[in-house]
C-alpha positions as CSV (number, residue, x, y, z in Angstrom):
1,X,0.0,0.0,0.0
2,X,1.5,3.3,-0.7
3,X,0.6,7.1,0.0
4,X,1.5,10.1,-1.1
5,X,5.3,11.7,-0.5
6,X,4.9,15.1,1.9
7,X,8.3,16.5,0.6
8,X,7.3,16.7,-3.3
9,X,3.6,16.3,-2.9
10,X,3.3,12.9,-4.8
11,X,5.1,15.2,-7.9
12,X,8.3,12.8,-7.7
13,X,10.4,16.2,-8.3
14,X,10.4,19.3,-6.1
15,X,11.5,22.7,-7.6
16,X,14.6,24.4,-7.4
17,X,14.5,27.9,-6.2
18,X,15.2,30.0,-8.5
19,X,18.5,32.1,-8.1
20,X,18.4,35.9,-7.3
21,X,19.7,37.3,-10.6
22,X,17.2,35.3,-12.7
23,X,14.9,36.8,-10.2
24,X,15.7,40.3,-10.3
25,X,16.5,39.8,-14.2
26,X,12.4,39.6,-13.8
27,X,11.6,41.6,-11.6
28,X,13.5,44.2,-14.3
29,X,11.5,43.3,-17.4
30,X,8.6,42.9,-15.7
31,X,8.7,46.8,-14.4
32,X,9.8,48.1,-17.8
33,X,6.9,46.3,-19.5
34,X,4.7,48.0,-17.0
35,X,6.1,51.4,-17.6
36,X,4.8,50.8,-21.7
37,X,1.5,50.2,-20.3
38,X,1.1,46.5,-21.8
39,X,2.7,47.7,-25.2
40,X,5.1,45.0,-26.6
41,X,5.3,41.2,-25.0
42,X,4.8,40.1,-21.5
43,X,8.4,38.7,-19.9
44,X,7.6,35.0,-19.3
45,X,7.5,34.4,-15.2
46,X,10.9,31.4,-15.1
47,X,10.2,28.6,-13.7
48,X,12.2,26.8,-11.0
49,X,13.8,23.4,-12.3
50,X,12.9,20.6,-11.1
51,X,15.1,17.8,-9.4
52,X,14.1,14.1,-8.1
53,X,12.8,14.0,-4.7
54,X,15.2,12.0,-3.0
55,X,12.5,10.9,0.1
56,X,10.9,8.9,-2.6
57,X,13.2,8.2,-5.4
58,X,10.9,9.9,-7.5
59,X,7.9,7.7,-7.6
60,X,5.8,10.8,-5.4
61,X,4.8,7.6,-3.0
62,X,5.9,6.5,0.3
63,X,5.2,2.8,1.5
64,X,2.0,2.8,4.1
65,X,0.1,0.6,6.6
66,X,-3.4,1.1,5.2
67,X,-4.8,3.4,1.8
68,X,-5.3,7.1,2.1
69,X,-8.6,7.8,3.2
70,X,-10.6,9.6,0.6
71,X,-10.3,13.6,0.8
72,X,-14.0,14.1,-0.2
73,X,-14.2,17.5,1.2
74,X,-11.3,18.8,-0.8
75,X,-10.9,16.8,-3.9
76,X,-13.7,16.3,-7.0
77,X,-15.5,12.7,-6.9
78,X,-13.9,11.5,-10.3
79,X,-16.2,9.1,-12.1
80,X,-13.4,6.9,-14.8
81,X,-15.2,5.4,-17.8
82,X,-13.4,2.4,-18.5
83,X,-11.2,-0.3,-16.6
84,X,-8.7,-0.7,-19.5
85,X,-5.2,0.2,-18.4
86,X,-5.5,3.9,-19.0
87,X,-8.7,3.5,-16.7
88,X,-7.4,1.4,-14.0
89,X,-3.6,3.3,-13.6
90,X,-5.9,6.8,-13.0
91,X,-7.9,4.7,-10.2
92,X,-4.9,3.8,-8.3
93,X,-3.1,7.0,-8.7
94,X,-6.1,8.5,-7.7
95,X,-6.3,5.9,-5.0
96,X,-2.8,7.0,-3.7
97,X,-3.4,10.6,-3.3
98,X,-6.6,10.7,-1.3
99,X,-8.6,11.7,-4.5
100,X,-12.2,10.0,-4.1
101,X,-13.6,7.9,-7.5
102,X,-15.9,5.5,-8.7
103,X,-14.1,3.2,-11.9
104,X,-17.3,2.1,-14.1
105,X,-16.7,-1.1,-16.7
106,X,-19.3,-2.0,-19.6
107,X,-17.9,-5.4,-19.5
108,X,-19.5,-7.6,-17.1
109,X,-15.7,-9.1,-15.5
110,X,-12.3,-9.0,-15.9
111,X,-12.0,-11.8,-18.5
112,X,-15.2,-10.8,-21.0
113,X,-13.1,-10.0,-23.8
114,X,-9.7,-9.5,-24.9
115,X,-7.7,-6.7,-23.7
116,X,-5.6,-6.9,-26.6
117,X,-2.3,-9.1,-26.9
118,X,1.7,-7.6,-25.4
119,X,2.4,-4.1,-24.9
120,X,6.3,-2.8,-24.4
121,X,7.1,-0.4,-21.8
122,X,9.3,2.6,-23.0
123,X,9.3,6.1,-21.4
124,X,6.0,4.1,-18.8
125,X,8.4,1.4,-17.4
126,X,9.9,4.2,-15.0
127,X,6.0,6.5,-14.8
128,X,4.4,3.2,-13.4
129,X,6.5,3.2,-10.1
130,X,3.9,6.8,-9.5
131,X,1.0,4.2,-10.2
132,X,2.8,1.7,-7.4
133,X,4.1,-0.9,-9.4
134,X,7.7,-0.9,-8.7
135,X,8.4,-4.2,-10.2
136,X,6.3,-6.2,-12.8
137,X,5.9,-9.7,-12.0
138,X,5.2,-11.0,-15.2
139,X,7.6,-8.3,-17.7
140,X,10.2,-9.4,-19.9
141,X,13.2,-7.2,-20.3
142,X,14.6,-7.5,-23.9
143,X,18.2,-6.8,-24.8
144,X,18.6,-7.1,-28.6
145,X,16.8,-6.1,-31.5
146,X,17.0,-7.7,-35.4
147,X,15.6,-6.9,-38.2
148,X,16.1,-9.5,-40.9
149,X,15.2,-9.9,-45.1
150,X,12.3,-12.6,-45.8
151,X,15.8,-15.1,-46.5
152,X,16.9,-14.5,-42.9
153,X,19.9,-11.8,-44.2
154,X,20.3,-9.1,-40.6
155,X,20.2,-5.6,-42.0
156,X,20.1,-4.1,-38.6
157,X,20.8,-4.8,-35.1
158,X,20.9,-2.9,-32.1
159,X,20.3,-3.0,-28.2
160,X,22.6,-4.0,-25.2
161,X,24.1,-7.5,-26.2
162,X,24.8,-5.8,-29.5
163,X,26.8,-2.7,-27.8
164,X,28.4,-4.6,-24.9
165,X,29.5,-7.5,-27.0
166,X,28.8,-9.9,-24.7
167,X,25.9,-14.1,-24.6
168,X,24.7,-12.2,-21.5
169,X,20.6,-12.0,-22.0
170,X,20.4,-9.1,-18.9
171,X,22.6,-6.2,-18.1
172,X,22.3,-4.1,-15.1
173,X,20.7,-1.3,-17.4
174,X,17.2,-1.7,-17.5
175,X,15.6,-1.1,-21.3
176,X,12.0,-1.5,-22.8
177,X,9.7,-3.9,-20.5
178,X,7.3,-6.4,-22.7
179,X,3.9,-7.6,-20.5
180,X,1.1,-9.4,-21.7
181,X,-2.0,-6.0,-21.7
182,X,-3.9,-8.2,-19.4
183,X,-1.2,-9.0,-16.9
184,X,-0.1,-5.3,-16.1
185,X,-4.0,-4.8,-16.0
186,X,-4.0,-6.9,-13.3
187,X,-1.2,-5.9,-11.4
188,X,-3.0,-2.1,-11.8
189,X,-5.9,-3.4,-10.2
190,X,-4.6,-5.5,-7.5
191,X,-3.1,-2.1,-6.5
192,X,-7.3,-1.1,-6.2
193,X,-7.4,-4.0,-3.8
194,X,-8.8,-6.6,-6.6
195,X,-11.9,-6.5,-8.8
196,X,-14.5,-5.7,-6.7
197,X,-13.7,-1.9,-7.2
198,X,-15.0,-1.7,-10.1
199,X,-18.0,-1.5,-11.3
200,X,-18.7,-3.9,-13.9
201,X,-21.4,-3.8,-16.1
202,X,-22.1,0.1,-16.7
203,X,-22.7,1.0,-19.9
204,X,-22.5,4.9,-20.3
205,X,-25.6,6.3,-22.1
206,X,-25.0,10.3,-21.4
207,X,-24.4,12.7,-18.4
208,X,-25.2,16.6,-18.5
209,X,-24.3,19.4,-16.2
210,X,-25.5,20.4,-13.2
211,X,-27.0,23.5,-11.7
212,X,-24.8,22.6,-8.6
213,X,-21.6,22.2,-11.1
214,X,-21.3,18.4,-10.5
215,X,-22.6,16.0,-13.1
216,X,-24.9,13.5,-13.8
217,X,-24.2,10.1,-15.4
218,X,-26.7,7.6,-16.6
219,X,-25.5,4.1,-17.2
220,X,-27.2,1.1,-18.7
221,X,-26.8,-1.5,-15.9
222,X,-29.1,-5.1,-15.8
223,X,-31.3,-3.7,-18.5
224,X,-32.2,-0.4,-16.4
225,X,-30.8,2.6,-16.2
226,X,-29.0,3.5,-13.5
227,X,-28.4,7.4,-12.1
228,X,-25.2,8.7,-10.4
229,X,-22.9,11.7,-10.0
230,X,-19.5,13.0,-9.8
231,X,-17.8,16.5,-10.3
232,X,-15.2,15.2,-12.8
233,X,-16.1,12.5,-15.9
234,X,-12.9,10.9,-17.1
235,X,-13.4,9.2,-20.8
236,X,-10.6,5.8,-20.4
237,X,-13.0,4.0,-22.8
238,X,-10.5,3.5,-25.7
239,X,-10.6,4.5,-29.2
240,X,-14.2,3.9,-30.1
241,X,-14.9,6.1,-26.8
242,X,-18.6,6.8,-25.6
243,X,-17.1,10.1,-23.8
244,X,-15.6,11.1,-26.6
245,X,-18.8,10.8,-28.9
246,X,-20.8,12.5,-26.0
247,X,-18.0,15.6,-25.9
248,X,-17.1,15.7,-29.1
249,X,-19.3,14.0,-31.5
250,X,-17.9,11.0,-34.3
251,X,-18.4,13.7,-37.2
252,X,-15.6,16.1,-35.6
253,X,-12.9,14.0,-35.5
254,X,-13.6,10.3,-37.2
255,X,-11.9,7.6,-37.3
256,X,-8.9,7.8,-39.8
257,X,-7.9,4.5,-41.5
258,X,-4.1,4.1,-42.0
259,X,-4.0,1.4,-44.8
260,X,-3.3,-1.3,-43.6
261,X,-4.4,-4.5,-41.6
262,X,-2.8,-6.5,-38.3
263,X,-2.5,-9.8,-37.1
264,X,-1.9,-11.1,-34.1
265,X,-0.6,-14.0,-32.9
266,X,0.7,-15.7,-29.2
267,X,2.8,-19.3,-29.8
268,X,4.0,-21.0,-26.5
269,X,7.4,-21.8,-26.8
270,X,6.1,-25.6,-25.8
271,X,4.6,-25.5,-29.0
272,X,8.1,-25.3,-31.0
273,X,10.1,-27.9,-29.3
274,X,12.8,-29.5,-31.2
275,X,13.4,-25.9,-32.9
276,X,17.3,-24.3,-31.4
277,X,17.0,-20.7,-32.3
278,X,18.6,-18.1,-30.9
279,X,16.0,-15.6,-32.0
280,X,13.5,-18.0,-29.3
281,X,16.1,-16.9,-26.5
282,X,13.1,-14.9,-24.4
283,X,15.3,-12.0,-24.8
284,X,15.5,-11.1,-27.9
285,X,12.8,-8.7,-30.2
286,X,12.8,-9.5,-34.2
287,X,11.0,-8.2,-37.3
288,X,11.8,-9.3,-40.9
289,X,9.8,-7.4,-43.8
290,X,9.7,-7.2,-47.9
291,X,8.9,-3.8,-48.2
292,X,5.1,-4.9,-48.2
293,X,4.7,-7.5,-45.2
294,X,6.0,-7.3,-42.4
295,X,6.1,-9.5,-39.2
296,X,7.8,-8.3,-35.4
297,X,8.1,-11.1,-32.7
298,X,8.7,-10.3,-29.3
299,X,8.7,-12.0,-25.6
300,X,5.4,-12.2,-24.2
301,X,6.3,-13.9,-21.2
302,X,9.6,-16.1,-20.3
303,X,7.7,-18.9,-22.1
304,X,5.6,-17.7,-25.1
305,X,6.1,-14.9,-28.1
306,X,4.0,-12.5,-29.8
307,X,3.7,-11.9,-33.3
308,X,2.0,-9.0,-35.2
309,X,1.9,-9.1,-39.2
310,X,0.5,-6.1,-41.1
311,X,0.8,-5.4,-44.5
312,X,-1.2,-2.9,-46.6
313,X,-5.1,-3.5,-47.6
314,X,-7.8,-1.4,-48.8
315,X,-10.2,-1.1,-45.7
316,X,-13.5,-3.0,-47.4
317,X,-11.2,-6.1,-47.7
318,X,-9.0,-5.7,-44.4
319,X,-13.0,-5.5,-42.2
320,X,-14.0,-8.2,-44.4
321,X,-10.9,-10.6,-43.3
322,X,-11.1,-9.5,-39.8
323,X,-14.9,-10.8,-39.3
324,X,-14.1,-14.4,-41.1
325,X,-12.4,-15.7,-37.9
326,X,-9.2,-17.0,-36.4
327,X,-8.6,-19.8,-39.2
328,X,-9.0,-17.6,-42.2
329,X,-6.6,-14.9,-40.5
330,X,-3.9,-17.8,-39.5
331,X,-3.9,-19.1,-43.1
332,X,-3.6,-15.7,-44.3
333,X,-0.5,-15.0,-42.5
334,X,0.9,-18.2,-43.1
335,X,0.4,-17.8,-46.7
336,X,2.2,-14.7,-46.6
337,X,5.0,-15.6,-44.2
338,X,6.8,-18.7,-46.0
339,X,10.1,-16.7,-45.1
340,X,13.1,-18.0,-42.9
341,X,13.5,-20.1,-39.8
342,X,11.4,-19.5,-37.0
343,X,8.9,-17.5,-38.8
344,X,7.0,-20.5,-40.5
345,X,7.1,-22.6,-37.5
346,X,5.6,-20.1,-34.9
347,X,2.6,-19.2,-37.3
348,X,1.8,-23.1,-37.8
349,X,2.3,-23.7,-34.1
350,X,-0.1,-21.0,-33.5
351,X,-3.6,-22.1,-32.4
352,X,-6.4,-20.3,-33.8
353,X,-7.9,-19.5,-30.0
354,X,-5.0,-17.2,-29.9
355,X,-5.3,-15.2,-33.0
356,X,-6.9,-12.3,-33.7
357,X,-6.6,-9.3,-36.6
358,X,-7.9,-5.8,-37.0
359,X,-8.0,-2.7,-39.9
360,X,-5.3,-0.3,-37.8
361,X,-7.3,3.1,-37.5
362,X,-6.4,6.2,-35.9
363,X,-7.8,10.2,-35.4
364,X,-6.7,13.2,-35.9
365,X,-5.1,15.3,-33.6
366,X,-7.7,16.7,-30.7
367,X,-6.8,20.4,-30.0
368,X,-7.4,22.0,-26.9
369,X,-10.8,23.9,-28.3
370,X,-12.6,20.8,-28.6
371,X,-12.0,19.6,-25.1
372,X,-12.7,22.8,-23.6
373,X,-16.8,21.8,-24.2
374,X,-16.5,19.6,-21.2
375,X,-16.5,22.1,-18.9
376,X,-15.8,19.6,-16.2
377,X,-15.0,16.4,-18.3
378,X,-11.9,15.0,-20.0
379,X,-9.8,12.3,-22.0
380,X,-7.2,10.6,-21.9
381,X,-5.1,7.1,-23.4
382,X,-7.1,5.9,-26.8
383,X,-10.1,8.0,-26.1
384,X,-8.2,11.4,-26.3
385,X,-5.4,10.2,-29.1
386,X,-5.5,6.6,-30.5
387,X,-2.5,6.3,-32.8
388,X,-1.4,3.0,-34.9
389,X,0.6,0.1,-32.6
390,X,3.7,0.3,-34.6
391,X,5.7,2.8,-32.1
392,X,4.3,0.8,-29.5
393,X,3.4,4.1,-27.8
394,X,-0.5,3.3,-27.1
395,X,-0.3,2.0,-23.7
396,X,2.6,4.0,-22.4
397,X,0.6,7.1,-23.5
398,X,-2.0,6.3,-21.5
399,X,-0.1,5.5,-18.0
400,X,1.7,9.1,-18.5
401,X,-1.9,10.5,-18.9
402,X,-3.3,8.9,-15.7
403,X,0.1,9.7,-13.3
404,X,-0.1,13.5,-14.9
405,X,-3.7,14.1,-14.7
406,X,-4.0,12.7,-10.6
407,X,-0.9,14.9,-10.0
408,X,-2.6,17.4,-11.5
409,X,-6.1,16.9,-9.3
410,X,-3.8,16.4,-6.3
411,X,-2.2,19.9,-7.2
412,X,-4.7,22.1,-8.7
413,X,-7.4,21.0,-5.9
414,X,-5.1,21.1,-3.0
415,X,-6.9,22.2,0.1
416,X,-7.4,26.0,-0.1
417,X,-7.4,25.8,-3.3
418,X,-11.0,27.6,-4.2
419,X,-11.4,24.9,-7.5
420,X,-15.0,24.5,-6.7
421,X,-15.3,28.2,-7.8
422,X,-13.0,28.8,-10.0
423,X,-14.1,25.6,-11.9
424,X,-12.4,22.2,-12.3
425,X,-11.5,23.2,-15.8
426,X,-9.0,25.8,-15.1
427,X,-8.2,24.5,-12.3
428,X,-6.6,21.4,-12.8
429,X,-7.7,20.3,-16.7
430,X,-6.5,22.9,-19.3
431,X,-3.3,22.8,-18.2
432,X,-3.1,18.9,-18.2
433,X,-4.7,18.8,-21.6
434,X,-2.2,20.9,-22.6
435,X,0.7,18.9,-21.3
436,X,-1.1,15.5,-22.6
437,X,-1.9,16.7,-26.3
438,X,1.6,18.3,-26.7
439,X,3.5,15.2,-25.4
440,X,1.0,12.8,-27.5
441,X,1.3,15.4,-30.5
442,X,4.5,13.5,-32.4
443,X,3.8,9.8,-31.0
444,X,0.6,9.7,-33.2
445,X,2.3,11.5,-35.6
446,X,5.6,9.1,-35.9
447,X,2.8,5.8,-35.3
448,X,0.5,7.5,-38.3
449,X,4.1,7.6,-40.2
450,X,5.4,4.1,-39.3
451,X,2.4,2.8,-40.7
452,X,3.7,3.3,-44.1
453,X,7.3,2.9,-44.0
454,X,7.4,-0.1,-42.3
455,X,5.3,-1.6,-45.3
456,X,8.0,0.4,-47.7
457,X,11.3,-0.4,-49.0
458,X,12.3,2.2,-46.1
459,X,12.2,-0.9,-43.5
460,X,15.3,-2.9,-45.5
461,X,17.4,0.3,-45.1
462,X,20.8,-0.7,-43.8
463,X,21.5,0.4,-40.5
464,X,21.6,-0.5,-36.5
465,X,18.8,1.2,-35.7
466,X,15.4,1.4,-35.5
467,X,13.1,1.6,-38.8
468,X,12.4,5.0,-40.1
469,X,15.4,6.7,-37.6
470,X,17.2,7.3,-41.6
471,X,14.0,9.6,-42.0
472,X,14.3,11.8,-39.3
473,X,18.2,12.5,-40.0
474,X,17.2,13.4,-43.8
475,X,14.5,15.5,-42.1
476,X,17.4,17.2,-40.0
């Protein structure tokens, strides 16, 4: 159980102060822009840099005995939509800070559907130690990446074993973290105290505004619909979002279709027995590509894989394949995949139960305008930006959106704090939209790119380095 750190305010950095030139260097400008009588530009107020808290190692949490009670007298009731992982790492950093909220599900339990296949940890695998989760039990760190031609030739290789030389499959540096979706799901919502936080089974039909400034949500629940409040509506429903469509409308911002079609696979490592590969090493992340198809392979625990094959097709025939089933998408890829050794092997060993495929969509960038109609409502993860998965940038998104916008609750509705009149909005969310759509800005960008160079001749280029890296130098 964990609690919020008193020296940085759960922030995980504490500010500097600033030195006495840089203040009187302000003090000057601001005095002489005075004296013009607002002619010319405002001097920017500097801002103290900010340094790790050392009390917590810059998680913003401190171990405790029991969970913070629930500051309902300072802090808005925040109603999540959605127990995905966007949804469930806002619950427990809410749940950390004392910030009271209700986490609403349409599905009716934690195992209704699929919550997708492996995700990799990037810029999140340090974020989720704010959410609690200092150490994933079920992640597996890779150390080497190849990308190979369909007749097994590496064009490029990169990652620890590759710079330190060494058959060692862990260093002491810790890089990207790959977790089955569902397991670090569960881990976020053990940190709730199990399941029975949430509150499966809601279906979101609408809410509206209040004379009294908090807001009322209807869900569909048994059949009937069922009435509640809160002063702050969070939309974690993912890319087809029901918040979204309520704030924003489908018409606004549709979805955008991005050419081309994925397929997912998981293969136990059971299942290939008899096959010596170091590629199969649980360690190692792999792609090899034509310039049209294109297949990556990566650890999905110690003792399984995940593959994902894309390749381009016009959006009538990539929704037609995805509703004929599991076999028609396994013979599919294996149809298209008769390339070298393991790639032919995992895809036969795969069993249809555990493979799925999907048209990749995404939307265009949300600008601060459009979020401003909800005067007390908000996005965040795939409801806010969905992007394609080829950056692998989706989930990671979303745990920097749910640490940022409880910090930002926790700070902008601080006791004292008067947010109940100024309004929640600028109070706390039109400076965390800000942050979020400016940090999200280029990772749907670069996904929305990645989603045509990896099915180019662009993905063969020659180089230790991850695809599309040559594009940003010529860009430079």
């Amino acid at each position: 159980m964990w609690t919020t750190c008193q020296e940085c305010q759960g922030r995980g950095k504490k500010s500097r102060r600033l030195s006495k030139k840089v203040r009187l260097n302000y003090q000057m400008a601001f005095d002489q822009f005075e004296k013009t009588k607002g002619n010319g530009t405002a001097p920017v107020r500097p801002k103290a840099n900010l340094y790790k808290c050392l009390n917590c190692n810059g998680s913003g949490l401190m171990n405790s005995s029991s969970y913070p009670e629930p500051d309902k007298e300072n802090y808005p009731h925040v109603a999540i939509i959605g127990a995905g992982i966007g949804g469930a790492a806002l619950a427990a950093a809410c749940l950390h800070r004392g910030i009271p909220f209700t986490l609403y599900e349409r599905d009716n339990n934690f195992a209704a559907r699929s919550q997708g296949y492996g995700l990799t940890l990037q810029q999140a695998s340090k974020a989720i130690e704010g959410l609690g989760i200092f150490s994933l039990k079920d992640g597996v760190v890779s150390t080497r990446h190849l990308v190979h031609t369909t007749e097994g030739k590496v064009v490029g290789e990169w990652g620890n074993r590759k710079w330190i030389q060494s058959d060692a499959k862990t260093t002491a540096k810790r890089t990207n973290v790959h977790i089955a979706r569902q397991s670090l799901r569960l881990e976020l919502l053990e940190q709730l105290g199990g399941h029975d936080v949430v509150q499966w089974g809601h279906q979101l039909v609408d809410f509206k505004n209040c004379e009294d400034e908090s807001i009322e949500l209807n869900f569909q629940v048994n059949g009937e619909i069922k009435k509640t409040k809160a002063d702050l509506v969070v939309g974690a429903d993912g890319i087809r979002s029901s918040v979204r469509k309520l704030l924003i409308g489908d018409d606004i911002t549709p979805l955008r279709y991005l050419g081309c079609i994925v397929i997912l696979g998981i293969c136990p490592l059971s299942m290939l027995e008899g096959i010596n590969n170091s590629l199969l090493d649980s360690a190692t992340v792999f792609q090899t590509a034509n310039g049209n198809e294109r297949i990556y392979i990566m650890p999905y625990t110690s003792y399984s894989v995940m593959w994902q094959l894309s390749f381009p097709m016009p959006e009538d025939e990539a929704k037609f394949l995805s509703t004929q089933g599991p076999l028609a998408l396994k013979e599919e890829a294996c149809r298209r995949t008769q390339w070298h050794d393991p790639i032919p092997q995992i895809l036969t060993a795969t069993l249809e139960a555990q493979i799925s495929g999907y048209p990749v969509y995404d939307r265009q960038l949300l600008n601060s305008q459009l979020l401003e109609k909800g005067n007390s409502s908000t996005l965040i993860g795939d409801a806010a930006h969905p992007m394609s998965p080829f950056k692998g940038q989706g989930a990671n998104q979303a745990l920097l959106d749910a640490l940022s916008l409880a910090r930002a609750i926790s700070k902008g509705c601080k006791p004292l704090s008067q947010w109940r009149k100024t309004g929640i909005r600028k109070s706390v969310l039109t400076e965390f939209e800000s942050e979020m759509l400016e940090r999200s800005a280029a990772k749907v960008k670069d996904s929305a790119d990645a989603a045509q160079f990896l099915h180019s001749e662009i993905v063969l280029h020659k180089g230790d380095e991850p695809r599309g890296r040559c594009l940003k130098k010529k860009e430079q």
